[in-house]
C-alpha positions in Angstrom: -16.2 -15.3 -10.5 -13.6 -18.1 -9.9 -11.1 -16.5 -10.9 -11.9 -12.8 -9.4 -12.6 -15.0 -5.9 -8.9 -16.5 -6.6 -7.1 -13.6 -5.9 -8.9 -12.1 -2.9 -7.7 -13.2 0.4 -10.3 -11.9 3.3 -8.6 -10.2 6.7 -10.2 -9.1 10.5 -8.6 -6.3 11.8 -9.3 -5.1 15.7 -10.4 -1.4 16.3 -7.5 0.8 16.2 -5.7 -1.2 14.0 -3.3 1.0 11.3 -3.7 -0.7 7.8 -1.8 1.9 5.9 0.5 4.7 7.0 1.2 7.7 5.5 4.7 7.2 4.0 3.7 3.8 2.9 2.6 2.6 -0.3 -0.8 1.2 -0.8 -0.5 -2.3 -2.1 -3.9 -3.5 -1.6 -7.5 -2.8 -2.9 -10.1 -3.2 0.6 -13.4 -3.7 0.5 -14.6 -3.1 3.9 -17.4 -6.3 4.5 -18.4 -5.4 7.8 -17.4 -2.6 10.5 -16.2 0.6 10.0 -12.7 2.6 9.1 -11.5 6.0 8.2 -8.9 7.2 5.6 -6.9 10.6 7.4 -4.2 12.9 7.2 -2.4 14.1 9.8 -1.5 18.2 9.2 2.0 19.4 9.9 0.4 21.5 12.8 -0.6 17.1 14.1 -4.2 17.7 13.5 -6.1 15.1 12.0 -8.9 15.6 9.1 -10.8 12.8 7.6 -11.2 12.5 4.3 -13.2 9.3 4.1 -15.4 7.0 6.6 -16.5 3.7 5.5 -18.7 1.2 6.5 -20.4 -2.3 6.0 -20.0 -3.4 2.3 -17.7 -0.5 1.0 -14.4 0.0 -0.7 -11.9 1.3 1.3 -8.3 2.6 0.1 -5.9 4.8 -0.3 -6.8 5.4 -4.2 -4.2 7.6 -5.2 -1.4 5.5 -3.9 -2.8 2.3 -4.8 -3.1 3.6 -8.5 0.5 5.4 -8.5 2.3 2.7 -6.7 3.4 6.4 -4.9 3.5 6.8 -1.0 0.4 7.4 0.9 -0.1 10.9 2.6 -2.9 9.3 4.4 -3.5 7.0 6.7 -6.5 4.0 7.2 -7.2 3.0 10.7 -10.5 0.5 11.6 -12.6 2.6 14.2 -14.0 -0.6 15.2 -13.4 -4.1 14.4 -13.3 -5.1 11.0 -13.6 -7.8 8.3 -12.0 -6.8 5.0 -11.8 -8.3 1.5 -8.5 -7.6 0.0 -7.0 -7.6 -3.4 -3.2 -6.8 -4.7 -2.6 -4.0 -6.9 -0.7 -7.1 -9.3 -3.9 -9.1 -9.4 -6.5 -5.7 -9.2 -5.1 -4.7 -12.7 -4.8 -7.7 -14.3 -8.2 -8.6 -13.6 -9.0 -4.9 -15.2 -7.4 -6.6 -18.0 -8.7 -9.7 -18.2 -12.3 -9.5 -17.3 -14.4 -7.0 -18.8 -17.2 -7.0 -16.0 -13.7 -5.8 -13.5 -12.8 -3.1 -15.4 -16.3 -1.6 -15.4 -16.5 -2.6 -11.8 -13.3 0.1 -11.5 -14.4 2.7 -14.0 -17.5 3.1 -11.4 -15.6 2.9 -8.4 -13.8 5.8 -10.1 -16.3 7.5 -11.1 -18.3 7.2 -7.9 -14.8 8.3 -5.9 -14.6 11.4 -7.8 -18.0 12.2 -7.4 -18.1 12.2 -4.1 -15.0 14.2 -2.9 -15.8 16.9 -5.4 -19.3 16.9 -3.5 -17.4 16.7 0.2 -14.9 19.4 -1.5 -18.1 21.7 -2.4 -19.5 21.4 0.8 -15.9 22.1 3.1 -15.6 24.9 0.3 -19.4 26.5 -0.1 -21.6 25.3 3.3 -20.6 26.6 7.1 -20.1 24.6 9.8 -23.2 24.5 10.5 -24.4 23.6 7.0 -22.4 20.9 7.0 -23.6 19.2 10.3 -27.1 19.5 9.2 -26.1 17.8 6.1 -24.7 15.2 7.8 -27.2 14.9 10.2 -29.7 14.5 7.5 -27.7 12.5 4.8 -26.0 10.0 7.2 -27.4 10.2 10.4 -25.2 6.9 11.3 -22.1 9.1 11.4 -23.2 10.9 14.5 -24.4 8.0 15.9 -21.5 5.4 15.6 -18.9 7.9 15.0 -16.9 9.6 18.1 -17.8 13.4 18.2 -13.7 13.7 17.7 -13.9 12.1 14.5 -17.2 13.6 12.9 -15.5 17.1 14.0 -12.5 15.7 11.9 -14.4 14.9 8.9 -16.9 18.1 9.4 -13.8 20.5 9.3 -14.2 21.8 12.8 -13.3 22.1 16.1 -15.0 19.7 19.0 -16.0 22.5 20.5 -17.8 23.5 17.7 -19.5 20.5 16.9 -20.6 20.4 20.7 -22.6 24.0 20.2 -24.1 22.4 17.0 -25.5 19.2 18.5 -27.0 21.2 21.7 -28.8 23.5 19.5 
C-alpha cells in the first residue's frame, strides 16, 4: 500500500474546471473522491454528448487516451467542486507490473468500463427517449437530481426540450 500511496498525489478542482481537453493527451489515471465530473465530446455541429458522469469514490478518465498515450477526443470538466486522486500513466503501469493486487485492480476497471458503455450503447441503440429517462430515473435517480437538465439531456441523447416533456409527464 506504501508504495501504491507513493505515487498518487491528491488534487481539488472548482466547478467548471477543464482537466483534459480534447486534443490533449491523457497523462493521468483520476479517481474522483468526492464531487462530481463528466467526460464529453463536443460534435462538429458544437453539440455536446456525455459519455460518462462520475461521482463520489469513482474513477474518472479518459481511458482510451490514457492507455494509447493518443490524443483525447473528449473532454473532463468537474460539474461541481472536486477532490481527485491522481496517478501518472509512468507509475499506473508500472505498478500493473509490479504489484499483482494493481493489475487486477485494472483488469476490473476494464472490465467494469466495457461493461458499462456496451450497456449505455444498447440503451442509446435499443430504448427511446423515453425508455431511457425512465431508466435513469429508476437506476440513478441522483442524476436528475444533482445533474442540470442540460446535461442529463446530453447524456440521455436528447434535446432539452425533450427531456422537459419527459419530466412533466
Amino acid at each position: 500500500m506504501n508504495r501504491i500511496m507513493s505515487c498518487i498525489t491528491s488534487h481539488k478542482v472548482k466547478r467548471n474546471t477543464i482537466i483534459l481537453s480534447q486534443g490533449e493527451i491523457c497523462t493521468n489515471f483520476y479517481f474522483l473522491e468526492k464531487g462530481c465530473m463528466r467526460t464529453y465530446y463536443i460534435t462538429k455541429e458544437g453539440q455536446e454528448k456525455t459519455r460518462l458522469v462520475s461521482f463520489d469514490n469513482t474513477p474518472v478518465t479518459a481511458l482510451t487516451s490514457f492507455i494509447n498515450q493518443k490524443p483525447s477526443v473528449e473532454y473532463i470538466d468537474a460539474l461541481e467542486d472536486s477532490e481527485l486522486l491522481s496517478i501518472s500513466h509512468d507509475d499506473f503501469f508500472i505498478l500493473v507490473n509490479e504489484i499483482a493486487s494493481w493489475g487486477l485492480f485494472y483488469r476490473r476497471m476494464l472490465e467494469l468500463a466495457f461493461t458499462f458503455q456496451n450497456n449505455r450503447i444498447e440503451d442509446l441503440v435499443t430504448l427511446s427517449a423515453k425508455e431511457r429517462y425512465e431508466k435513469l430515473l429508476k437506476e440513478q435517480p441522483h442524476y436528475i437530481q444533482r445533474l442540470s437538465n442540460r446535461v442529463v439531456a446530453t447524456y440521455l441523447g436528447i434535446s432539452q426540450e425533450t427531456l422537459s416533456r419527459l419530466k412533466s409527464k
